[in-house]
C-alpha positions as CSV (number, residue, x, y, z in Angstrom):
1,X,52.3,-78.1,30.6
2,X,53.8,-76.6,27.5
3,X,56.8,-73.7,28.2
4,X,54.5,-71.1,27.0
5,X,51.7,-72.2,29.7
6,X,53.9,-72.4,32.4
7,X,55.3,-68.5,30.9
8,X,52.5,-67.1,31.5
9,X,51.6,-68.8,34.7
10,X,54.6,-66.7,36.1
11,X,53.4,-63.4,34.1
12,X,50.4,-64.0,36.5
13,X,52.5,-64.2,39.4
14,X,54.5,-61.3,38.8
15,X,51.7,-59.2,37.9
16,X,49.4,-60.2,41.3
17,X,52.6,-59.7,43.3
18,X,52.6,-56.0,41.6
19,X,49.3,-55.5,42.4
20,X,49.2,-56.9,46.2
21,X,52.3,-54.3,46.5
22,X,50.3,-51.3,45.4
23,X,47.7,-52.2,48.0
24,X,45.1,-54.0,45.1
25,X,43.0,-56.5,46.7
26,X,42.7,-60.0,44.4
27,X,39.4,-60.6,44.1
28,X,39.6,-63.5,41.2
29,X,42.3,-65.4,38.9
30,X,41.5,-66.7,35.6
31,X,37.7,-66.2,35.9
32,X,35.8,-67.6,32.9
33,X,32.7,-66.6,31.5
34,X,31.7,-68.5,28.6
35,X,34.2,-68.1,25.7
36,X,36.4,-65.3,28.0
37,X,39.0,-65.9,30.5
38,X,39.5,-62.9,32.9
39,X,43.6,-63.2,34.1
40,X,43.3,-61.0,37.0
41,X,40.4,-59.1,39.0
42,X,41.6,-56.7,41.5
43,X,40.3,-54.1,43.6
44,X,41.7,-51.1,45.3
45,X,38.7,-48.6,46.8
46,X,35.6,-47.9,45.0
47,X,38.0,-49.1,41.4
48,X,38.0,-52.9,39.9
49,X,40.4,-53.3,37.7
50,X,40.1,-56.2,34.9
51,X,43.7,-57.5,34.0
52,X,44.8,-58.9,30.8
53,X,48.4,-60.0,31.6
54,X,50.9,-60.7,28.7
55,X,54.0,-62.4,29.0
56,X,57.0,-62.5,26.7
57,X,60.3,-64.7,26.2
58,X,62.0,-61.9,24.2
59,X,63.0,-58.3,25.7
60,X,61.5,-57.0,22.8
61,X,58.6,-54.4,23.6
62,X,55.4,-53.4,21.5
63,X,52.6,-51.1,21.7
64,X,50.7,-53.2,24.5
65,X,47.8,-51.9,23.5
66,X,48.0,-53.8,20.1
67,X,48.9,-57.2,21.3
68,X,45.4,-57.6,22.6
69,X,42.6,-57.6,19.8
70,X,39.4,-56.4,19.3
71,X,37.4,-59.8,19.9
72,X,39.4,-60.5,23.2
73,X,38.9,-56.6,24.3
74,X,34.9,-57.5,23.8
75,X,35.3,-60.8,25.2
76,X,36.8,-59.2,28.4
77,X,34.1,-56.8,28.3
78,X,30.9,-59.4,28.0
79,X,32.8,-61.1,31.2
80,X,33.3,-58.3,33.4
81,X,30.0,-57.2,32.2
């Protein structure tokens, strides 16, 4: 498994350890759908919550909302759909 796999294997981690501590029941991990791949699907009440998790070697940080592009926002979409 390359370094950048095994990266964002623990991104995963952390971010379902997050989301077990604020009470978010893990429903699924890496769920595929065709061309998509779901990281994370959580629920907490009446809310599902579809998680994209991004890991980085650097301590740079960017606009999150720009590292994830249009055809992998409607890829996430046509899965959770």
């Amino acid at each position: 498994m390359g370094s950048h796999n095994e990266l964002g294997k623990e991104g995963e981690e952390l971010a379902a350890a997050y989301l077990v501590k604020k009470e978010y029941l893990i429903i699924c991990r890496n769920y595929r759908y065709m061309k998509a791949e779901i990281d994370i699907i959580a629920q907490k009440g009446n809310t599902i919550a579809i998680i994209e998790v991004k890991s980085r070697s650097s301590a740079y940080f960017e606009n999150i909302a720009e590292t994830v592009s249009k055809k992998k926002i409607m890829l996430l979409v046509s899965a959770a759909d």
